[in-house]
C-alpha positions in Angstrom: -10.4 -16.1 -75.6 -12.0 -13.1 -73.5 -14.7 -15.5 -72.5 -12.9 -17.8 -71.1 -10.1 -15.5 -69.6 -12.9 -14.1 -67.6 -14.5 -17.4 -66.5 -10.6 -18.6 -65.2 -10.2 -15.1 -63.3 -13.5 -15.6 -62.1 -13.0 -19.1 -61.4 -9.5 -18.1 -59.2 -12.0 -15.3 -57.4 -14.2 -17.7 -56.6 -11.6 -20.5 -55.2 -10.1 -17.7 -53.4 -13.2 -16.5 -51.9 -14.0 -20.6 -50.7 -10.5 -20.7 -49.3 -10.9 -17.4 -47.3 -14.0 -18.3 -46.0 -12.5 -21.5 -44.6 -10.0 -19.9 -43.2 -12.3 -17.5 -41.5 -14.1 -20.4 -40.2 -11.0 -22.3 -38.9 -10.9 -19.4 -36.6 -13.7 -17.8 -35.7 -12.8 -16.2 -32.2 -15.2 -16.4 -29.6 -14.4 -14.4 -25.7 -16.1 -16.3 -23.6 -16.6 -14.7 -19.8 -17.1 -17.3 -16.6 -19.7 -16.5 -14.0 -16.0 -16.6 -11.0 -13.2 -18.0 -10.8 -11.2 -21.2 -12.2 -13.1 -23.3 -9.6 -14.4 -26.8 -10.0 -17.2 -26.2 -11.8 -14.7 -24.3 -14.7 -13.6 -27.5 -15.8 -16.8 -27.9 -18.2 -15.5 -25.3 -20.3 -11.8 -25.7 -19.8 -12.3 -29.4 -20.7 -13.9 -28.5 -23.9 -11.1 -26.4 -25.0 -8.3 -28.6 -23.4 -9.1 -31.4 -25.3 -9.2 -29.8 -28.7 -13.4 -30.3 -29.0 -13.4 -25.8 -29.8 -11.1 -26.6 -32.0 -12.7 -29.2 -33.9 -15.5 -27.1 -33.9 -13.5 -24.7 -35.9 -13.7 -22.2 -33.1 -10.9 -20.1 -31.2 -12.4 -20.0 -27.7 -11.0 -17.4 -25.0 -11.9 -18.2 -21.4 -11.4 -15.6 -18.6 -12.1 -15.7 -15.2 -15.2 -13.7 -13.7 -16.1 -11.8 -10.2 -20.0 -12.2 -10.7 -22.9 -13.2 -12.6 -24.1 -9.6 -12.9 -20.9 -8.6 -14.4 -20.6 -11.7 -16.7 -24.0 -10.3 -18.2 -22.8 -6.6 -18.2 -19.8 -7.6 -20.2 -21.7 -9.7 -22.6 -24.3 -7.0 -22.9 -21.5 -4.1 -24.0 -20.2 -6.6 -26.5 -16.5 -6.8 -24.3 -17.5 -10.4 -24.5 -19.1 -12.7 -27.2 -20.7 -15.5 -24.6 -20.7 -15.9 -21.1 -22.0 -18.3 -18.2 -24.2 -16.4 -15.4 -26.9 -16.7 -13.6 -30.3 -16.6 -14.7 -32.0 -14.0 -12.7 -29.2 -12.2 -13.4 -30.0 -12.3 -16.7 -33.4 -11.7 -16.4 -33.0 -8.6 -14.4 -30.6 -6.9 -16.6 -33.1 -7.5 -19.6 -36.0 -5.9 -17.7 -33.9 -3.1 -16.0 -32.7 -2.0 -19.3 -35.6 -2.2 -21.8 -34.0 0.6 -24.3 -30.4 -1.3 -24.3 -29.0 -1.3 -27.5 -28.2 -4.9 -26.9 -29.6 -7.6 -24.9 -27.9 -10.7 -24.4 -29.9 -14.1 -24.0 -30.2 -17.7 -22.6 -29.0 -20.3 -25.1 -28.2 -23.3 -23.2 -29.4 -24.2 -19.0 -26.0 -25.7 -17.8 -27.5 -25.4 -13.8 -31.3 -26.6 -13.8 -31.8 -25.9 -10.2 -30.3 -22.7 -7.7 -27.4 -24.1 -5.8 -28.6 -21.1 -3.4 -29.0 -22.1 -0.1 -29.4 -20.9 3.7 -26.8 -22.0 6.2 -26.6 -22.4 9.6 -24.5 -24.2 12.2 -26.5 -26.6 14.3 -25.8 -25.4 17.4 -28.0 -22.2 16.8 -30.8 -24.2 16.4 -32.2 -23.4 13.3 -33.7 -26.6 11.3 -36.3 -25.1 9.2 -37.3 -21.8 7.4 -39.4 -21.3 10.6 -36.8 -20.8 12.7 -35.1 -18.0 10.6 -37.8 -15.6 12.0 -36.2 -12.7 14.2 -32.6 -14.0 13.2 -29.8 -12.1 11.9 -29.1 -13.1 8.2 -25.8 -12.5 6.3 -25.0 -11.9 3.0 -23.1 -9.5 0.4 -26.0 -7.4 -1.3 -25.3 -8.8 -4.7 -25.6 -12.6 -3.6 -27.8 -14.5 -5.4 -29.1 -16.1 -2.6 -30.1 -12.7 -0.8 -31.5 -11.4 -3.7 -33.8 -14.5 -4.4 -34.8 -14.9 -0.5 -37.9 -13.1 -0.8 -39.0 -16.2 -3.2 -37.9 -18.4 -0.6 -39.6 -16.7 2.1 -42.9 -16.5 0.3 -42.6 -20.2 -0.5 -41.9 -20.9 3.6 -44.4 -18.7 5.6 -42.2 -15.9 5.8 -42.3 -12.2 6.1 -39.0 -11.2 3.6 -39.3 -7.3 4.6 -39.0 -8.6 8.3 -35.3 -10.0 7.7 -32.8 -8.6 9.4 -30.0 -8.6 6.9 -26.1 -7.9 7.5 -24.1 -7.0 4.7 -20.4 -7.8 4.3 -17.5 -8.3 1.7 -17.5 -12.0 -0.5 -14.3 -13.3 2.2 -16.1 -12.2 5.2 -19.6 -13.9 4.8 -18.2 -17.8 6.2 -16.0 -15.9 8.9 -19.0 -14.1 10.4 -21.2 -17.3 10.2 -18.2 -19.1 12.2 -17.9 -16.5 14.7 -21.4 -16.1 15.5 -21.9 -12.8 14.1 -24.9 -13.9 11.9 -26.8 -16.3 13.0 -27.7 -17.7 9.0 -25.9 -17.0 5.6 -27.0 -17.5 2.3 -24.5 -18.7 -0.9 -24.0 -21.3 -3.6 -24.1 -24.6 -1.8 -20.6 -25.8 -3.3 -19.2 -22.4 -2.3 -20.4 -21.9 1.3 -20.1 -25.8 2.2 -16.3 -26.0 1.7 -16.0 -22.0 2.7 -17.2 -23.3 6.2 -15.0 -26.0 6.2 -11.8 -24.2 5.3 -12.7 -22.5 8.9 -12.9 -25.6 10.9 -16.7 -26.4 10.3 -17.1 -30.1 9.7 -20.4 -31.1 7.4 -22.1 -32.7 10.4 -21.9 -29.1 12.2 -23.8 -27.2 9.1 -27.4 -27.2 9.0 -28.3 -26.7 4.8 -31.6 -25.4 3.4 -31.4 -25.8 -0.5 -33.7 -23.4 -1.8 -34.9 -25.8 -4.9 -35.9 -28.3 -1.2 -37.8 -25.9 -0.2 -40.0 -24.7 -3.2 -37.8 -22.2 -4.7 -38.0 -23.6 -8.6 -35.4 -21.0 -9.7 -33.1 -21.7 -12.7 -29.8 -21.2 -11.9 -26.6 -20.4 -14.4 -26.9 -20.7 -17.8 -25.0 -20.1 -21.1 -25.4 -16.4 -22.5 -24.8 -15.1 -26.0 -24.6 -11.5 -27.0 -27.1 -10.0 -29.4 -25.0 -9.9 -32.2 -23.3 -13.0 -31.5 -27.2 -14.7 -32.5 -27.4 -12.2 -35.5 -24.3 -13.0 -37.5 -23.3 -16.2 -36.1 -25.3 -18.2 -35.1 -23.2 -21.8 -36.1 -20.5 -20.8 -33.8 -23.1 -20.5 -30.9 -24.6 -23.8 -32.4 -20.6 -25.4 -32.8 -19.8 -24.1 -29.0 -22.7 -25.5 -27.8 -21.9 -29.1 -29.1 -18.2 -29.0 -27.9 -19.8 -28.1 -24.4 -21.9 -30.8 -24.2 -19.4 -33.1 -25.4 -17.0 -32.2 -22.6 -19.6 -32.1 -19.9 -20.3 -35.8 -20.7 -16.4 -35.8 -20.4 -16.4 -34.0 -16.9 -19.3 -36.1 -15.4 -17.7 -39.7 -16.2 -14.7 -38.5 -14.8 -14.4 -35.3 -12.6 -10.9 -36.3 -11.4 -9.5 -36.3 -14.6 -11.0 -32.6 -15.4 -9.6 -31.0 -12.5 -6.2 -32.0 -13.6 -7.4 -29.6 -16.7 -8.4 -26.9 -14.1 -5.1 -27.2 -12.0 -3.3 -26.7 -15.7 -5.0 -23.2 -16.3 -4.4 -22.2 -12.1 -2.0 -24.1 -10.7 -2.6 -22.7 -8.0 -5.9 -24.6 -6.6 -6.2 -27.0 -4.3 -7.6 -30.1 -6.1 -8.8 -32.3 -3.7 -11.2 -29.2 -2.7 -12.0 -28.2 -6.4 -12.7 -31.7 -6.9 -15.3 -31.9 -4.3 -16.8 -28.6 -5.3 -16.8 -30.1 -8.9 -19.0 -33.3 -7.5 -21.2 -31.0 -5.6 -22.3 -29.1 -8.2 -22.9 -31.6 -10.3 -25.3 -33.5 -8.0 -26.8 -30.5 -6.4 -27.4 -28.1 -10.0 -26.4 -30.4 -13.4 -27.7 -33.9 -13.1 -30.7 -33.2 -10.6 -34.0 -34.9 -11.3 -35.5 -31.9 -12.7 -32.5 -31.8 -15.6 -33.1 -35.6 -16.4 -37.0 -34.4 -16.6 -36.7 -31.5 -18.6 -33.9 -32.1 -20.9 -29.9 -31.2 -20.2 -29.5 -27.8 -21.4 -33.2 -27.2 -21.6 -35.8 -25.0 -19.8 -39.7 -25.8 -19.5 -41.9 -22.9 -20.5 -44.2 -22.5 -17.8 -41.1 -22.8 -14.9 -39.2 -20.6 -16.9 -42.3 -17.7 -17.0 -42.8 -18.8 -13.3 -39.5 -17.5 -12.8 -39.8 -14.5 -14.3 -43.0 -13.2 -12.5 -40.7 -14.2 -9.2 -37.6 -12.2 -10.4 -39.8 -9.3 -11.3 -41.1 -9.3 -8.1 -38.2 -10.0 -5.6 -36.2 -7.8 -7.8 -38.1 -4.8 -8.3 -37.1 -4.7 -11.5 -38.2 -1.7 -13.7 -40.3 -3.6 -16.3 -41.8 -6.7 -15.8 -39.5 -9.3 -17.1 -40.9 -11.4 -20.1 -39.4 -15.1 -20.7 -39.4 -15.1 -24.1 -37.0 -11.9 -23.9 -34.1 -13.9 -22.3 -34.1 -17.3 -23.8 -33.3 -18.4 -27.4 -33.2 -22.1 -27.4 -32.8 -22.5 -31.4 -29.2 -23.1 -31.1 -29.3 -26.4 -28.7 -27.4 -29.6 -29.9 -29.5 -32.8 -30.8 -31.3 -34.7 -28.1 -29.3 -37.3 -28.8 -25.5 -34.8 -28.4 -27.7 -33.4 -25.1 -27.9 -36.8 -23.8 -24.7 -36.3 -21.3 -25.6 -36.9 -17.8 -26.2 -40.1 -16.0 -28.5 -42.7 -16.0 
C-alpha cells in the first residue's frame, strides 16, 4: 500500500503543480511603457487590451503613458518596465552608449517602418526644399528625434549639418516659435507638428512639409522593445503580446474611429476628432507605407536595418559603434499569415 500511497501523493503534487502553472500563466503580468502620451497612435495597444485579445493571450498587460522614446528605453533597460514602444535610434544609441549595461533591451517587433520625422516650415518663408534651409534658423528641443537624425538628412540633401543654426526650446514652445516667426523651420513627428501648427491657427495649405523618408532618410522609426530578461525567461508572453498586437492593429486600421472611442475611455480628456486625425496620419505616413507592405508588417530588412546603424553611430556620436544584430531579436514575430494586418 506504500507504493501506491506514494504514487497518489505524487499524483496530487503533480495535479497541483499543472494547476499552479496554469494559474501562473492566466496571469502573467507584463508593464508595458508608451513612447508619450494616450494620443491617437495609443489606440494599437489600448485596443488590444480593451477588447480582451491580452487577456486571451493569458496575459495581464499594464499600459502607462510616456514623456519620450529615450526614457521608454531607459525604463525598459533598468527593468522598471517589462516592454515598451520607442524609437529605434533611440534604441540603438542606448545599446552602443552603454556596452557594459547589465541589461540591454531589444527590438522585437517594427510597428513604424518609416521616421514620421520631418522639417516644417510655413510657406510664406519661402522654404520648398532642403536647399533652402541653408543659413536658416532651425528649431527643435535637443532630444527631438528629428534634430537628432538631421545630420542624416542633411548628408542625404547637400547639406552642411555642422553649419545649422539650431534654437533650442521646451516640447510646448517648438509650434509657437515656428508661428511667430522666431525660427524660420522646425523639425517633429509629422502627426505631432501638423495638428500642433494647426491648434495655432496654421491651416495645412500654409505648412510646407519635408518627410525625411521623401527625402532619403531610410530610418526606422518606433518599434516594440523587450527587456533582457523578459527574452530570457519568457519568451511566449513576448510571442502571445505580439499576436494580440497584431490582432488589434488589424482592428485599429479597418476602423480608426472606433479605436479612439477606446482611447477617449482611458483619457477622457482628448479631443477625438484631433486624435482621430493624428491616428490616420500615422498610419499612412509610418504603418502601412509602401516600404512596410515590401518588407513585411512588423519586420525589418537586414541591410536597411545595418544601414541604419552606421547612420545613428555617426549622427549620434555614440561611444561604440552600434551593431544591428545587438538591438533586434525577431524570433518572437507572429505568423506571416497573423502579420498580414494592413491594407491591400
Amino acid at each position: 500500500m506504500r507504493p501506491f500511497r506514494f504514487l497518489g501523493c505524487s499524483a496530487a503534487l503533480l495535479i497541483g503543480l499543472v494547476s499552479a502553472s496554469a494559474s501562473f500563466a492566466q496571469e502573467t503580468k507584463i508593464k508595458f511603457q508608451l513612447d508619450w502620451r494616450f494620443e491617437g497612435p495609443s489606440a494599437l495597444f489600448l485596443v488590444a487590451k480593451a477588447r480582451g485579445y491580452f487577456a486571451q493571450e493569458k496575459l495581464d498587460v499594464t499600459i502607462d503613458a510616456g514623456n519620450g522614446s529615450g526614457n521608454a528605453v531607459n525604463r525598459v533597460a533598468s527593468g522598471t518596465y517589462d516592454m515598451g514602444f520607442a524609437d529605434m535610434a533611440a534604441l540603438m544609441e542606448f545599446v552602443a552608449n552603454n556596452p557594459d549595461a547589465p541589461a540591454k533591451p531589444v527590438g522585437v517587433m517594427m510597428v513604424y517602418n518609416d521616421t514620421p520625422a520631418a522639417v516644417f516650415s510655413l510657406k510664406k518663408s519661402g522654404i520648398r526644399k532642403p536647399a533652402d534651409l541653408a543659413g536658416k534658423k532651425l528649431g527643435a528641443p535637443v532630444f527631438d528625434a528629428g534634430r537628432r537624425a538631421y545630420p542624416i538628412f542633411a548628408k542625404a540633401n547637400g547639406l552642411d549639418a555642422a553649419k545649422a543654426n539650431w534654437i533650442s526650446m521646451d516640447p510646448p514652445l517648438r509650434e509657437t516659435m515656428l508661428a511667430r516667426g522666431d525660427v524660420d523651420a522646425i523639425t517633429g513627428f509629422y502627426f505631432t507638428s501638423l495638428l500642433n501648427l494647426n491648434a495655432r491657427g496654421i491651416k495645412d495649405e500654409d505648412v510646407e512639409v519635408m518627410m525625411y523618408p521623401d527625402y532619403g532618410v531610410r530610418l526606422y522609426g518606433n518599434a516594440i522593445i523587450a527587456s533582457e530578461a523578459m527574452t530570457r525567461q519568457k519568451p511566449e508572453a513576448i510571442k502571445a503580446f505580439l499576436r494580440a498586437f497584431a490582432k488589434a492593429t488589424r482592428d485599429v486600421i479597418a476602423n480608426p474611429e472606433a479605436a479612439i472611442k477606446v482611447v477617449k475611455e482611458r483619457d477622457g480628456l482628448i479631443d477625438e476628432k484631433l486624435e482621430l486625425r493624428r491616428l490616420k496620419l500615422a498610419i499612412a505616413s509610418a504603418i502601412a507605407t509602401p516600404h512596410a507592405k515590401s518588407e513585411g508588417y512588423g519586420q525589418v530588412y537586414g541591410p536597411r536595418l545595418t544601414l541604419m546603424a552606421s547612420q545613428v553611430s555617426d549622427a549620434y556620436g555614440t561611444k561604440t559603434r552600434v551593431n544591428a544584430e545587438r538591438v533586434w531579436n525577431g524570433a518572437f514575430l507572429p505568423s506571416k499569415a497573423e502579420l498580414d494586418v494592413l491594407p491591400k
